[in-house]
N, CA, C and O atoms as a GROMACS GRO file, in nm:
protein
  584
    1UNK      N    1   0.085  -0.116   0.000
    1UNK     CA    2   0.000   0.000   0.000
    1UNK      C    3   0.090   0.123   0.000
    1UNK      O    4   0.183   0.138   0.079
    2UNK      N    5   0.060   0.200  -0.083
    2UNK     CA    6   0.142   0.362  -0.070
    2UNK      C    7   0.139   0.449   0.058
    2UNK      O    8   0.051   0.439   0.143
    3UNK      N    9   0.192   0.493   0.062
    3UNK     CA   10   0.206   0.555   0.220
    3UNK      C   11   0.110   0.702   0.186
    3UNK      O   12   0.147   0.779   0.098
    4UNK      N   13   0.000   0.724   0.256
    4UNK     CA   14  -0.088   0.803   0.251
    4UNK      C   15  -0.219   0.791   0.196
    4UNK      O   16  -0.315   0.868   0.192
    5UNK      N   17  -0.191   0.625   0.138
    5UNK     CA   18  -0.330   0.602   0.082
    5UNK      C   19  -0.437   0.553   0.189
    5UNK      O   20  -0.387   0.523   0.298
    6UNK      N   21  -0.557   0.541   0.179
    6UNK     CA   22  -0.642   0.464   0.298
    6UNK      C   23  -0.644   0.360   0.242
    6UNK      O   24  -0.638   0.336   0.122
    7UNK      N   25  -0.656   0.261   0.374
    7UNK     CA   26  -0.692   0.116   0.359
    7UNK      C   27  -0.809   0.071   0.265
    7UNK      O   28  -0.883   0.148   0.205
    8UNK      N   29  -0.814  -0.057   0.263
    8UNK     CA   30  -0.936  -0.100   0.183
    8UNK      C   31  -1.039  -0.131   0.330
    8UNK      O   32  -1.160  -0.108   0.333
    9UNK      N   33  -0.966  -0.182   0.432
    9UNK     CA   34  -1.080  -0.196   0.546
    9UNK      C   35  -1.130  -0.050   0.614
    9UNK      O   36  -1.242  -0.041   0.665
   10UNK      N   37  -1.056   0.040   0.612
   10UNK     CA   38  -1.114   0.164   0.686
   10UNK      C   39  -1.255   0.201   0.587
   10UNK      O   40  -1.369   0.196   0.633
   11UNK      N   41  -1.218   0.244   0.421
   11UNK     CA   42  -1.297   0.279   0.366
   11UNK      C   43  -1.436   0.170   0.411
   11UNK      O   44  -1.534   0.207   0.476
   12UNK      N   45  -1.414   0.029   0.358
   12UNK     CA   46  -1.514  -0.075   0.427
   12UNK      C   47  -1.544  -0.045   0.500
   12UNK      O   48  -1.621   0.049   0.483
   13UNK      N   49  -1.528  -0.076   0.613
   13UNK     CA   50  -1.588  -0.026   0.767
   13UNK      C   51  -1.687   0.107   0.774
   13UNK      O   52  -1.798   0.090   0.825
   14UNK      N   53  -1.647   0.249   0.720
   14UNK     CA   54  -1.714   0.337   0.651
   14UNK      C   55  -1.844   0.307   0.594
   14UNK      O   56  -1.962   0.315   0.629
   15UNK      N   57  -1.777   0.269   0.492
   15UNK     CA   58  -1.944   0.255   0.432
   15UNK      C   59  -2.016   0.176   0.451
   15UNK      O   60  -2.126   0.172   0.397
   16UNK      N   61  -1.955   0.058   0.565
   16UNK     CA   62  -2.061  -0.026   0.645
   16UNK      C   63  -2.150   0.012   0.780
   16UNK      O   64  -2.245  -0.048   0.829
   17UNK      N   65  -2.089   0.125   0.819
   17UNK     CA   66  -2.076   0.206   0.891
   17UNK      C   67  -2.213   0.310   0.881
   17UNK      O   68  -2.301   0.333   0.964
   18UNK      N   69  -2.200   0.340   0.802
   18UNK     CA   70  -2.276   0.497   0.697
   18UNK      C   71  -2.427   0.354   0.672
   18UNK      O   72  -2.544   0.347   0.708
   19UNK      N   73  -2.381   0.312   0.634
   19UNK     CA   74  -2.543   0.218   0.541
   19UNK      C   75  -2.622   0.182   0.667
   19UNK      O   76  -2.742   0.213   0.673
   20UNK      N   77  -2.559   0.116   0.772
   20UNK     CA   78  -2.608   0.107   0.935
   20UNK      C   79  -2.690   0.210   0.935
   20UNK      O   80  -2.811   0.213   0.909
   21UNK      N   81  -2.593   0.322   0.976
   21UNK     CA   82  -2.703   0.434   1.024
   21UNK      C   83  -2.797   0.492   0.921
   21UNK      O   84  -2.857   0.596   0.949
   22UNK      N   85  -2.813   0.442   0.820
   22UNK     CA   86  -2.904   0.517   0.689
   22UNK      C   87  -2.992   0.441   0.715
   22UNK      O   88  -3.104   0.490   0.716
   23UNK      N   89  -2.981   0.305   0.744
   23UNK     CA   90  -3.057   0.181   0.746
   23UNK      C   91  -3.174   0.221   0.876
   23UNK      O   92  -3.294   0.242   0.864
   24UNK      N   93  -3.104   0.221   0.978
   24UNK     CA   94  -3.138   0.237   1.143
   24UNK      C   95  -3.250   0.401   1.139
   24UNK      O   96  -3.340   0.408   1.223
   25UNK      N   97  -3.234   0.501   1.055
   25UNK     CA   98  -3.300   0.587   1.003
   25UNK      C   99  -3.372   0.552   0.945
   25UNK      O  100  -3.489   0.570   0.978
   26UNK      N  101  -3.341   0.488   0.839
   26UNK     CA  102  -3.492   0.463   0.738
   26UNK      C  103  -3.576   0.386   0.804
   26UNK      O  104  -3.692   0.425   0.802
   27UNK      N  105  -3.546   0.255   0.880
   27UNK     CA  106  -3.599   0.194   0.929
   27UNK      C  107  -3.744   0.220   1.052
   27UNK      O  108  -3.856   0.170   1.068
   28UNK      N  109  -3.653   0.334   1.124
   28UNK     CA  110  -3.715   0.453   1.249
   28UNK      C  111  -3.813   0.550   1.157
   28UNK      O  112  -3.894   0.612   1.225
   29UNK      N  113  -3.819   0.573   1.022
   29UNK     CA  114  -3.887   0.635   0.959
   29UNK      C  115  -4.031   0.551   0.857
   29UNK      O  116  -4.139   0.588   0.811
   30UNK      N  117  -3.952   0.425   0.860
   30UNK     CA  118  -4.070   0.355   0.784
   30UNK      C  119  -4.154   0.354   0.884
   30UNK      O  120  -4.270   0.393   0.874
   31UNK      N  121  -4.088   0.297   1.015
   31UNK     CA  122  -4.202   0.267   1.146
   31UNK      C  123  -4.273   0.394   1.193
   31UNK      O  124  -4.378   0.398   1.257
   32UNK      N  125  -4.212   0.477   1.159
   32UNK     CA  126  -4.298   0.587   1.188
   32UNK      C  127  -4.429   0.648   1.098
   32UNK      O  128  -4.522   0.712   1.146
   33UNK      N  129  -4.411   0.612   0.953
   33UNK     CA  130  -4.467   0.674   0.841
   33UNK      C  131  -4.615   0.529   0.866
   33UNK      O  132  -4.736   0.545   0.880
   34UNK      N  133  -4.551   0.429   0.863
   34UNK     CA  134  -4.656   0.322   0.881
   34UNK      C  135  -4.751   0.310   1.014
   34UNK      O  136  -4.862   0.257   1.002
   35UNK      N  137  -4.701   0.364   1.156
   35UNK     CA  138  -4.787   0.383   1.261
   35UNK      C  139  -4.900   0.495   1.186
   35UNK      O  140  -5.020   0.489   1.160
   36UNK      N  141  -4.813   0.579   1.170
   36UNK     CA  142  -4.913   0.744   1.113
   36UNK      C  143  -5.007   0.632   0.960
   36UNK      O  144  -5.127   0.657   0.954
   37UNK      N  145  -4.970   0.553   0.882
   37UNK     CA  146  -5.078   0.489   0.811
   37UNK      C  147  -5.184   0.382   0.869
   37UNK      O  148  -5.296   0.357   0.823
   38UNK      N  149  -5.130   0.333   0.965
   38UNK     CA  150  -5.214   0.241   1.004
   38UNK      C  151  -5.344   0.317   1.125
   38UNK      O  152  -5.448   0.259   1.155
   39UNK      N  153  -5.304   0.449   1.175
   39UNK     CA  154  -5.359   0.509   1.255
   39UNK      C  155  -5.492   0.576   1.135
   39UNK      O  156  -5.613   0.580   1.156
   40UNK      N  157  -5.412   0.624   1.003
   40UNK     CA  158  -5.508   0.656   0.935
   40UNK      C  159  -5.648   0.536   0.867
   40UNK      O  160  -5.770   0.547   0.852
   41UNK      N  161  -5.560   0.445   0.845
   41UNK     CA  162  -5.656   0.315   0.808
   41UNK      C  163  -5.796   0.280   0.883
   41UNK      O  164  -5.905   0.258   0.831
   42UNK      N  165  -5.756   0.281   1.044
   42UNK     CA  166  -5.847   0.296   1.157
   42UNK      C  167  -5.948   0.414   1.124
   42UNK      O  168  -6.058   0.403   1.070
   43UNK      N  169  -5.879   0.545   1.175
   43UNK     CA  170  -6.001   0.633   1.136
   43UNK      C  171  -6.081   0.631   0.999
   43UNK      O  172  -6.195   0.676   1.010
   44UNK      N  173  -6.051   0.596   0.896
   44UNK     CA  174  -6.136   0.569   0.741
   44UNK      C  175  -6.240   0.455   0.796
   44UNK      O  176  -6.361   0.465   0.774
   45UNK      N  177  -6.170   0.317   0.888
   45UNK     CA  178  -6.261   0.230   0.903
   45UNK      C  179  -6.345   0.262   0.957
   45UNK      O  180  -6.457   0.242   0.911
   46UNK      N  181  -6.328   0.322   1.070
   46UNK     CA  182  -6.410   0.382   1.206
   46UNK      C  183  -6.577   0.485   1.133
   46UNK      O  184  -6.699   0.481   1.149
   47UNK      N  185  -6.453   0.586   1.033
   47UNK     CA  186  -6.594   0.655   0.969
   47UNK      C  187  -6.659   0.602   0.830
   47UNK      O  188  -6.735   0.670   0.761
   48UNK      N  189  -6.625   0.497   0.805
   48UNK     CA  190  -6.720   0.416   0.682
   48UNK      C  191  -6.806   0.334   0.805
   48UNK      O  192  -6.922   0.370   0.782
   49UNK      N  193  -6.811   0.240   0.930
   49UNK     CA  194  -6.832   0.186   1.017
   49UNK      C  195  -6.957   0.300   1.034
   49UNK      O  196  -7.072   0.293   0.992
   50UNK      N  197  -6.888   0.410   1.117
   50UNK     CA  198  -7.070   0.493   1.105
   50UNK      C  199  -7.134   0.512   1.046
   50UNK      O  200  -7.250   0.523   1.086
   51UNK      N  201  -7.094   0.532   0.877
   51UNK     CA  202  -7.191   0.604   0.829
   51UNK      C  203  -7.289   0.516   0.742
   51UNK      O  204  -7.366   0.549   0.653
   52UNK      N  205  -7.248   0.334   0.823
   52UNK     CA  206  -7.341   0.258   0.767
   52UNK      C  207  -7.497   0.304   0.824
   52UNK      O  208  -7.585   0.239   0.769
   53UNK      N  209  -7.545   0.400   0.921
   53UNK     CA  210  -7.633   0.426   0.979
   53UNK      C  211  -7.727   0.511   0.844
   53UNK      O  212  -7.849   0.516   0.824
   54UNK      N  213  -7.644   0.553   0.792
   54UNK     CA  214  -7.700   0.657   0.685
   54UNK      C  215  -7.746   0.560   0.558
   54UNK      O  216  -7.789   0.615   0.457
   55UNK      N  217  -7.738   0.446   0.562
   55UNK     CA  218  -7.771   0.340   0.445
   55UNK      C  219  -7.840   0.230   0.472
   55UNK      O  220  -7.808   0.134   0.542
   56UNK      N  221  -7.937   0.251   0.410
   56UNK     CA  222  -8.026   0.133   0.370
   56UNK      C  223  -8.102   0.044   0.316
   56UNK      O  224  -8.210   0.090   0.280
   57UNK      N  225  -8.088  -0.060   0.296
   57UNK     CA  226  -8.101  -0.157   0.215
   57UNK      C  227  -8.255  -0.258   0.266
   57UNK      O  228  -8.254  -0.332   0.364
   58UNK      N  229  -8.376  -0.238   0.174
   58UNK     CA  230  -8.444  -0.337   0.155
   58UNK      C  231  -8.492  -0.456   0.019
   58UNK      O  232  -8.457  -0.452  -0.099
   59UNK      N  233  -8.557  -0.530   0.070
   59UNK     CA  234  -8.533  -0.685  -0.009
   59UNK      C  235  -8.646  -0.711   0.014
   59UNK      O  236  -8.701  -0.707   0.125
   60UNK      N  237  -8.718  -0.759  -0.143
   60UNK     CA  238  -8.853  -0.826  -0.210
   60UNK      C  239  -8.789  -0.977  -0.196
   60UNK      O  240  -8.669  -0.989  -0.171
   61UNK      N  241  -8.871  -1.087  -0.211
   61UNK     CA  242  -8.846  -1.210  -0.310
   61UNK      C  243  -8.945  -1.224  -0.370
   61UNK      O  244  -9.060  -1.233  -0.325
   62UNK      N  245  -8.894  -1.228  -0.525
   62UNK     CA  246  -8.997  -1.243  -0.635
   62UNK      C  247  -8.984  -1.411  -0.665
   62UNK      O  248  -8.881  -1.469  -0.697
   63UNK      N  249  -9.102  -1.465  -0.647
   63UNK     CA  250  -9.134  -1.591  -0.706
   63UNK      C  251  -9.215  -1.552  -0.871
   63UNK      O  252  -9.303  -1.475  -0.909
   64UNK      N  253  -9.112  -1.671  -0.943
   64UNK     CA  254  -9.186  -1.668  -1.119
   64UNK      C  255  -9.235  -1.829  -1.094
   64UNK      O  256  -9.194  -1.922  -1.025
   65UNK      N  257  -9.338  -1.809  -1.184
   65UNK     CA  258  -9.388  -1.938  -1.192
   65UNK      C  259  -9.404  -2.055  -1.304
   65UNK      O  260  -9.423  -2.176  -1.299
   66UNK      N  261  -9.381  -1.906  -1.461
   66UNK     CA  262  -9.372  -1.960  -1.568
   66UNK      C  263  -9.241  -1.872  -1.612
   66UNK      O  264  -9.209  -1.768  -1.554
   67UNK      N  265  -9.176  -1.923  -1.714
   67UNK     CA  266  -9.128  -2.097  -1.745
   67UNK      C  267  -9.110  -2.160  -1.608
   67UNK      O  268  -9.204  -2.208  -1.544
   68UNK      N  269  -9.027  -2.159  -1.579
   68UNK     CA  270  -8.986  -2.224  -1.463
   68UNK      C  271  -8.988  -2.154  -1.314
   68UNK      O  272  -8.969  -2.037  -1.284
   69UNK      N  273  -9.018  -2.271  -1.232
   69UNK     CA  274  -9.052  -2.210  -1.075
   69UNK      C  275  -8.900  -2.177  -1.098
   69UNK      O  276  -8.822  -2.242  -1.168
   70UNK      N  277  -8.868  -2.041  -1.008
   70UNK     CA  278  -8.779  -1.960  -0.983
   70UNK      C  279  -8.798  -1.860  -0.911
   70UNK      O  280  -8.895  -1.788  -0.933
   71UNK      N  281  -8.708  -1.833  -0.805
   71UNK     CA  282  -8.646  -1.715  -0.724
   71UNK      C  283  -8.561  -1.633  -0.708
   71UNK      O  284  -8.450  -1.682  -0.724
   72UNK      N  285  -8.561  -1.536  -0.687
   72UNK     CA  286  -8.556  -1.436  -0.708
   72UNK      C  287  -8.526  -1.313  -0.586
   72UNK      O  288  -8.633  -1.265  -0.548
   73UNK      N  289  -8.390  -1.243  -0.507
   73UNK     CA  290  -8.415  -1.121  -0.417
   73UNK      C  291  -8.382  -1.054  -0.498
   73UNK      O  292  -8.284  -1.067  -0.572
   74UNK      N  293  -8.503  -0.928  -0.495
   74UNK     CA  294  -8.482  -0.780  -0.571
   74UNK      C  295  -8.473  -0.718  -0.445
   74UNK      O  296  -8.557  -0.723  -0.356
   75UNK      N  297  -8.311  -0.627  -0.444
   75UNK     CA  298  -8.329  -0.520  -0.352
   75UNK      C  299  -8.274  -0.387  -0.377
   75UNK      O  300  -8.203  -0.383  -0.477
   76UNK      N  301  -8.286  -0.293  -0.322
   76UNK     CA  302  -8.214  -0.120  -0.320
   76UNK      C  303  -8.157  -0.110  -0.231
   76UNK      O  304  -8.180  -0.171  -0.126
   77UNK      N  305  -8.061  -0.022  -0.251
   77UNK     CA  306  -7.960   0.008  -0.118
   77UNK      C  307  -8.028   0.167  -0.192
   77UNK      O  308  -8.066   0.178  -0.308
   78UNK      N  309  -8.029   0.251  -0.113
   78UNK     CA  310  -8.044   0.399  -0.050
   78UNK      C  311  -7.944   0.478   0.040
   78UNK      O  312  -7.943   0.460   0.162
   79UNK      N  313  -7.835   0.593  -0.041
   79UNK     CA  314  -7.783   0.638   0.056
   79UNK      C  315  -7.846   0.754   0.100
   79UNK      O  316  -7.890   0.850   0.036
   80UNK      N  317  -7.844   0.731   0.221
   80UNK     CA  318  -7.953   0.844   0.330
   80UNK      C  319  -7.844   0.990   0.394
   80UNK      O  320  -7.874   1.097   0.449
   81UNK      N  321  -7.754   0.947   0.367
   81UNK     CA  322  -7.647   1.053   0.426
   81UNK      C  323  -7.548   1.146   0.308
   81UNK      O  324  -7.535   1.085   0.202
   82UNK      N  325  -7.496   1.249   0.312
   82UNK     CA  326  -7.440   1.312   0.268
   82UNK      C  327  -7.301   1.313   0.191
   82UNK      O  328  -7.238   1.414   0.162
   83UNK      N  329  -7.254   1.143   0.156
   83UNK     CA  330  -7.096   1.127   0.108
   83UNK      C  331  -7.144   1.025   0.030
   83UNK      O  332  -7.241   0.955   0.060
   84UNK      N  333  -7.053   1.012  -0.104
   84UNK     CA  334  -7.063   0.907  -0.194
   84UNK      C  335  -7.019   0.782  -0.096
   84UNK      O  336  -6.954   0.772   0.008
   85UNK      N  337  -7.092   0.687  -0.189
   85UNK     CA  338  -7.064   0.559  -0.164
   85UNK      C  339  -6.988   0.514  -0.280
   85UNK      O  340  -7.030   0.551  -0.389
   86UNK      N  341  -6.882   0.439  -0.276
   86UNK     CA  342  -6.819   0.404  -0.367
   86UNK      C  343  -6.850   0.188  -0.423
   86UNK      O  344  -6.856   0.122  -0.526
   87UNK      N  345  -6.861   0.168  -0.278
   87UNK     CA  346  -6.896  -0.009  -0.283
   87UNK      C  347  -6.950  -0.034  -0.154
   87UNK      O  348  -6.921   0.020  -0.048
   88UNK      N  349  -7.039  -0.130  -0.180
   88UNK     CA  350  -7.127  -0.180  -0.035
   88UNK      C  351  -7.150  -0.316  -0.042
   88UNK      O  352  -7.145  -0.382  -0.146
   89UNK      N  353  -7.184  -0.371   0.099
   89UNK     CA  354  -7.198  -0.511   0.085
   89UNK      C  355  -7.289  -0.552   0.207
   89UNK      O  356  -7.260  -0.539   0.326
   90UNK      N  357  -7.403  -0.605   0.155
   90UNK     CA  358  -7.524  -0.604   0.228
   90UNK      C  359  -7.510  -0.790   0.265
   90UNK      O  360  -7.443  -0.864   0.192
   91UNK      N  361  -7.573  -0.832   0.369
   91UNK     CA  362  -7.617  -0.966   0.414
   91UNK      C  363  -7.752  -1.017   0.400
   91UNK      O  364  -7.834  -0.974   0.481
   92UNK      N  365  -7.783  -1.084   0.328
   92UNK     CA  366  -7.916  -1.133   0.296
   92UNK      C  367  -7.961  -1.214   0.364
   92UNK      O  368  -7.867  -1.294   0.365
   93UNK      N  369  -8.072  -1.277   0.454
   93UNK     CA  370  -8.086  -1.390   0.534
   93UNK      C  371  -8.196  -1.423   0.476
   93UNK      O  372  -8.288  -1.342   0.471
   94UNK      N  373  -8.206  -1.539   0.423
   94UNK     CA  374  -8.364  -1.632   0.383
   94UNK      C  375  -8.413  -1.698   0.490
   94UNK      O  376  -8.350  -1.791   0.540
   95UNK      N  377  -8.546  -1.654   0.541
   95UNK     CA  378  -8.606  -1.742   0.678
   95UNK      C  379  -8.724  -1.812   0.570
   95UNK      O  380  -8.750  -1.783   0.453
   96UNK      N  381  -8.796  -1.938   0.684
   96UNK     CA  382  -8.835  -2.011   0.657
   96UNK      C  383  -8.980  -1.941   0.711
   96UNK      O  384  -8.993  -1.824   0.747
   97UNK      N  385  -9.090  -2.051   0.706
   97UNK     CA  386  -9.249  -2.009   0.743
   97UNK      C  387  -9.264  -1.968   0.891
   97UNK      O  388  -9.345  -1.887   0.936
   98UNK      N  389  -9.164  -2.045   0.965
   98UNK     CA  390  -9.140  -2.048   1.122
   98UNK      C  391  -9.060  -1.825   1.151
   98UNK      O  392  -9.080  -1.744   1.242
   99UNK      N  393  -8.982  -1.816   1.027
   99UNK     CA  394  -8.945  -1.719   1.061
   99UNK      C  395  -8.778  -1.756   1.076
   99UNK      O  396  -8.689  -1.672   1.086
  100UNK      N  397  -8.762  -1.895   1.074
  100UNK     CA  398  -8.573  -1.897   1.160
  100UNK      C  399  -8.521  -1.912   1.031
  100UNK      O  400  -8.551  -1.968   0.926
  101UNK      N  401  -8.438  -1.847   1.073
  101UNK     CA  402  -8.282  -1.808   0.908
  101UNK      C  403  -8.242  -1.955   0.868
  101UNK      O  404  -8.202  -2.034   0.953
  102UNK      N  405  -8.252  -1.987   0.742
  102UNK     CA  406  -8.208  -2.082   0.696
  102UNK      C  407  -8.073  -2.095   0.594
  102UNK      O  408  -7.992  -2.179   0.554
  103UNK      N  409  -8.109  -1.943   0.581
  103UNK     CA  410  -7.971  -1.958   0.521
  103UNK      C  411  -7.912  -1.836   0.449
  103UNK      O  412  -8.009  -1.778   0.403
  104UNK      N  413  -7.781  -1.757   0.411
  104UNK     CA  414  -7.728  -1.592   0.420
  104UNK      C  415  -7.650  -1.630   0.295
  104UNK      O  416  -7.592  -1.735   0.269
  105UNK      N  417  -7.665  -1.514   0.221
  105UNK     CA  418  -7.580  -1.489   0.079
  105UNK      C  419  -7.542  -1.299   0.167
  105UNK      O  420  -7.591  -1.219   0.247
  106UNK      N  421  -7.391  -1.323   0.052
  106UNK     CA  422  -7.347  -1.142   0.067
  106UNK      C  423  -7.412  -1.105  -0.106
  106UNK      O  424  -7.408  -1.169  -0.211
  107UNK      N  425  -7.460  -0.993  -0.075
  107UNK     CA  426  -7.487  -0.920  -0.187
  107UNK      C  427  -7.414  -0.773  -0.213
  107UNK      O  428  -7.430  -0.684  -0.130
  108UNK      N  429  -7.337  -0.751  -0.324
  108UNK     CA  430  -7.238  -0.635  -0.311
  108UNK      C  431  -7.232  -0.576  -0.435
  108UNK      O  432  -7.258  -0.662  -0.519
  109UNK      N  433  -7.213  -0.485  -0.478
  109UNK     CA  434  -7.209  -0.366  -0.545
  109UNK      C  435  -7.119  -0.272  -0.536
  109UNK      O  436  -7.105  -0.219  -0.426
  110UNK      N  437  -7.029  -0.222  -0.657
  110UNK     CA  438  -6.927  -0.162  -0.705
  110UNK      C  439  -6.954  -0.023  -0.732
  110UNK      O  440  -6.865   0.059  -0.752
  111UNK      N  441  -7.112   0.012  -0.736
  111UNK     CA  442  -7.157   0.105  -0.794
  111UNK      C  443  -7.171   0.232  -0.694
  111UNK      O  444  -7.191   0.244  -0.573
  112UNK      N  445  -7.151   0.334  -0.816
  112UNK     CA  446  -7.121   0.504  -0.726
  112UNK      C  447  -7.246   0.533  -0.659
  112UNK      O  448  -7.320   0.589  -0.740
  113UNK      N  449  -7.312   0.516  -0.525
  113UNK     CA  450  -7.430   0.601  -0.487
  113UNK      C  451  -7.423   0.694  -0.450
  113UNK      O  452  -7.381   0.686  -0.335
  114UNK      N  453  -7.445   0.823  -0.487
  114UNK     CA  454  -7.443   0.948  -0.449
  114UNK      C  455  -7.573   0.984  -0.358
  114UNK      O  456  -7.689   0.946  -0.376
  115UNK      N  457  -7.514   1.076  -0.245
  115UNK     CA  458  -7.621   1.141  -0.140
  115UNK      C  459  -7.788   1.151  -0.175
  115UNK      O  460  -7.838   1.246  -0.235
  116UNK      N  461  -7.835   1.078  -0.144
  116UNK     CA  462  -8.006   1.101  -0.166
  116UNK      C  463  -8.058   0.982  -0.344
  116UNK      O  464  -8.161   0.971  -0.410
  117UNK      N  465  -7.931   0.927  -0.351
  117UNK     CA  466  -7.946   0.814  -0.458
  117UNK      C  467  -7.978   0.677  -0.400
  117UNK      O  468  -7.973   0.650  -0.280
  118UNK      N  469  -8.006   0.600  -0.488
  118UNK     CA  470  -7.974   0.465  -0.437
  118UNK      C  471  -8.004   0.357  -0.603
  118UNK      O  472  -8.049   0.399  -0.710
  119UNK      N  473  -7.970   0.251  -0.578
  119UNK     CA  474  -7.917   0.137  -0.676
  119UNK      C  475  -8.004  -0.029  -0.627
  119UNK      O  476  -8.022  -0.085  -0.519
  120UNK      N  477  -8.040  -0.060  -0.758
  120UNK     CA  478  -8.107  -0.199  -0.723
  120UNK      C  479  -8.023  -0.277  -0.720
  120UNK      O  480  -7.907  -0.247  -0.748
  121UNK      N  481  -8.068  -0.428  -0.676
  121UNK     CA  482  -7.955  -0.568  -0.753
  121UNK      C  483  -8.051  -0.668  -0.712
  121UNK      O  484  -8.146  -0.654  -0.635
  122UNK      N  485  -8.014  -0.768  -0.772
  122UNK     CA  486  -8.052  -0.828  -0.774
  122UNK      C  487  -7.971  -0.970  -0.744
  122UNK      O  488  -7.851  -0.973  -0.775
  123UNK      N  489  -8.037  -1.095  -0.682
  123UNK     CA  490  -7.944  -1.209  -0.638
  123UNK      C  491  -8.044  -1.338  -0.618
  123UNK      O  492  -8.134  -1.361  -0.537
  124UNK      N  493  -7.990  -1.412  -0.730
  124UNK     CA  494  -8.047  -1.543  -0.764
  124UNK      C  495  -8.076  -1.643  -0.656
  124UNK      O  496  -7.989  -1.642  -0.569
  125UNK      N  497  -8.177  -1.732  -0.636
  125UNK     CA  498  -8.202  -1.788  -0.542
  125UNK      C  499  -8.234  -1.964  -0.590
  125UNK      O  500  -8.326  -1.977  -0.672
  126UNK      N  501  -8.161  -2.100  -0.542
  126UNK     CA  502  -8.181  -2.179  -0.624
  126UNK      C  503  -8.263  -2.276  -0.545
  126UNK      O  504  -8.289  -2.395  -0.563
  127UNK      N  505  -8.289  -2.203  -0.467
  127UNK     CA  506  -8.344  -2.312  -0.367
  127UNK      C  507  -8.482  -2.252  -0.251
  127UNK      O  508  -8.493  -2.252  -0.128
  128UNK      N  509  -8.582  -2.201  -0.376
  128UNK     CA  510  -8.665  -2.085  -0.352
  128UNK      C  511  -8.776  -2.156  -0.242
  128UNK      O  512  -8.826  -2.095  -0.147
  129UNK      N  513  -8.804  -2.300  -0.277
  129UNK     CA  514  -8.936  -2.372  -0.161
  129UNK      C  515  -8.927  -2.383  -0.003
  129UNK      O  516  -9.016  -2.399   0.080
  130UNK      N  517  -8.845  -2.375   0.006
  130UNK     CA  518  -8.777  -2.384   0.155
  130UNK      C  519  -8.820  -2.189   0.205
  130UNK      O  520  -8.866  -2.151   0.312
  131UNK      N  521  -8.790  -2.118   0.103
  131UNK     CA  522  -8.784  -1.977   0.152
  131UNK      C  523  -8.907  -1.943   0.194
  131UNK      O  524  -8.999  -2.014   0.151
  132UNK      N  525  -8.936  -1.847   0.273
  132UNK     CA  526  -9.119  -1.789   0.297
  132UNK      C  527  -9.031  -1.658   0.264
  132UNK      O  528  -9.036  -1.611   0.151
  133UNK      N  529  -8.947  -1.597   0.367
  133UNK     CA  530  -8.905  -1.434   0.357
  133UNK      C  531  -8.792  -1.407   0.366
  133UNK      O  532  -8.710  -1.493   0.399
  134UNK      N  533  -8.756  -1.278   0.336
  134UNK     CA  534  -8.596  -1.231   0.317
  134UNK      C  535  -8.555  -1.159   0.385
  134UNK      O  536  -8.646  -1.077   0.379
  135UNK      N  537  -8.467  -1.107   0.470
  135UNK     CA  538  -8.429  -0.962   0.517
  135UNK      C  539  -8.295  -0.979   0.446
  135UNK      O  540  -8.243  -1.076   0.390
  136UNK      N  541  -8.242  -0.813   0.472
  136UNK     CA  542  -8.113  -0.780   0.493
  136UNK      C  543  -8.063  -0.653   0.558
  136UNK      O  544  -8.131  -0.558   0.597
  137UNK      N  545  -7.981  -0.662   0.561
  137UNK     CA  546  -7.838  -0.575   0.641
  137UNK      C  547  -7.756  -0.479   0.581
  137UNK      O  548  -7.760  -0.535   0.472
  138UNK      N  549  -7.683  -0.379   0.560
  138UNK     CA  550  -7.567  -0.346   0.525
  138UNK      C  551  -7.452  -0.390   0.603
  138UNK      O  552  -7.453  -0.372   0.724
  139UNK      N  553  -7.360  -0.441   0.548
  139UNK     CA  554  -7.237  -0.525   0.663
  139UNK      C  555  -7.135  -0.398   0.630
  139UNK      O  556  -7.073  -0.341   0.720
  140UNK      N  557  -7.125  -0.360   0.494
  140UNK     CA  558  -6.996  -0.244   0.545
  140UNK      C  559  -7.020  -0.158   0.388
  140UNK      O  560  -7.074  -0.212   0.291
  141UNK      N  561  -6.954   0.019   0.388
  141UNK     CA  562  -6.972   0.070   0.296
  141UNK      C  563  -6.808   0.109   0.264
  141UNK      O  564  -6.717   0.081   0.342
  142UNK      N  565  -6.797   0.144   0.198
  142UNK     CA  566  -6.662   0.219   0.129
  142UNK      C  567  -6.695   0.306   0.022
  142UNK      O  568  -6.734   0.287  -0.093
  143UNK      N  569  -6.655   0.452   0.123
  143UNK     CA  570  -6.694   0.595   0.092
  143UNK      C  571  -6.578   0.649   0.032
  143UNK      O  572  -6.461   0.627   0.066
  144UNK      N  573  -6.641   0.760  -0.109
  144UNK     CA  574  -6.552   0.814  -0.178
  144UNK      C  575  -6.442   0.944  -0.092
  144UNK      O  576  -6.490   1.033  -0.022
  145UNK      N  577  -6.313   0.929  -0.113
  145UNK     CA  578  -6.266   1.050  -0.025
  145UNK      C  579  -6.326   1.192  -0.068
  145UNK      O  580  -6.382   1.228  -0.171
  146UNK      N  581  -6.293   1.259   0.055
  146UNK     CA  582  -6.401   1.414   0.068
  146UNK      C  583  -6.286   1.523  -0.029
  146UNK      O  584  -6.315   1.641  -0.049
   0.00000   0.00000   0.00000
């Protein structure tokens, strides 16, 4: 080695050195940037979570009789509150003559409902004799940002 040159291990050590602490930074910064996202994730859930109050969803069952016996839930979702809806996803329960749930489909929709709008759908039923009545639910909405 020439006299005044640096080593090959000092420089090493350096920039093993330097990448550590860039590392140990970035690292202290991802965890930080991701608490501050995951804190935001919560509050979005928290206020799509309320403003299922502002939406609601009722459900027909249409029995056909010609051509073929077939069933049928026709329902609307209605947004009652003041923010787009971007996607929703309602719970359907088919009860029997007694009234007890026999059995739950999700019914969901991609579609934009805007404040004081609302959207039909519809959801096939293959096993209509067993059914007497239908309810449903909204289980969760996902609102357009403000």
């Amino acid at each position: 080695m020439a006299q005044g040159g640096v080593s090959f291990w000092k420089v090493f050590l350096g920039v093993l050195a330097a990448l550590a602490l860039a590392g140990a930074c970035g690292l202290g910064a991802c965890l930080f940037m991701l608490g501050g996202a995951a804190r935001g994730v919560r509050q979005v859930q928290d206020e799509q979570a309320a403003y299922r109050s502002n939406v609601a969803v009722s459900v027909v069952l249409d029995r056909r009789q010609e051509p073929f016996k077939t069933c049928q839930v026709k329902g609307v979702v209605a947004n009652r509150g003041n923010r787009t809806i971007t996607l929703w996803r309602a719970k359907v329960r088919f009860h029997d003559e007694k009234g007890a749930t026999i059995n739950t489909e999700s019914a969901s929709g991609i579609d934009t409902i805007g404040p004081s709008e609302s959207k039909t759908f519809t959801l096939p039923l293959l096993d209509c004799d067993r059914v007497s009545t239908v309810s449903a639910e909204i289980e969760q909405v996902w609102l357009a940002p403000d």
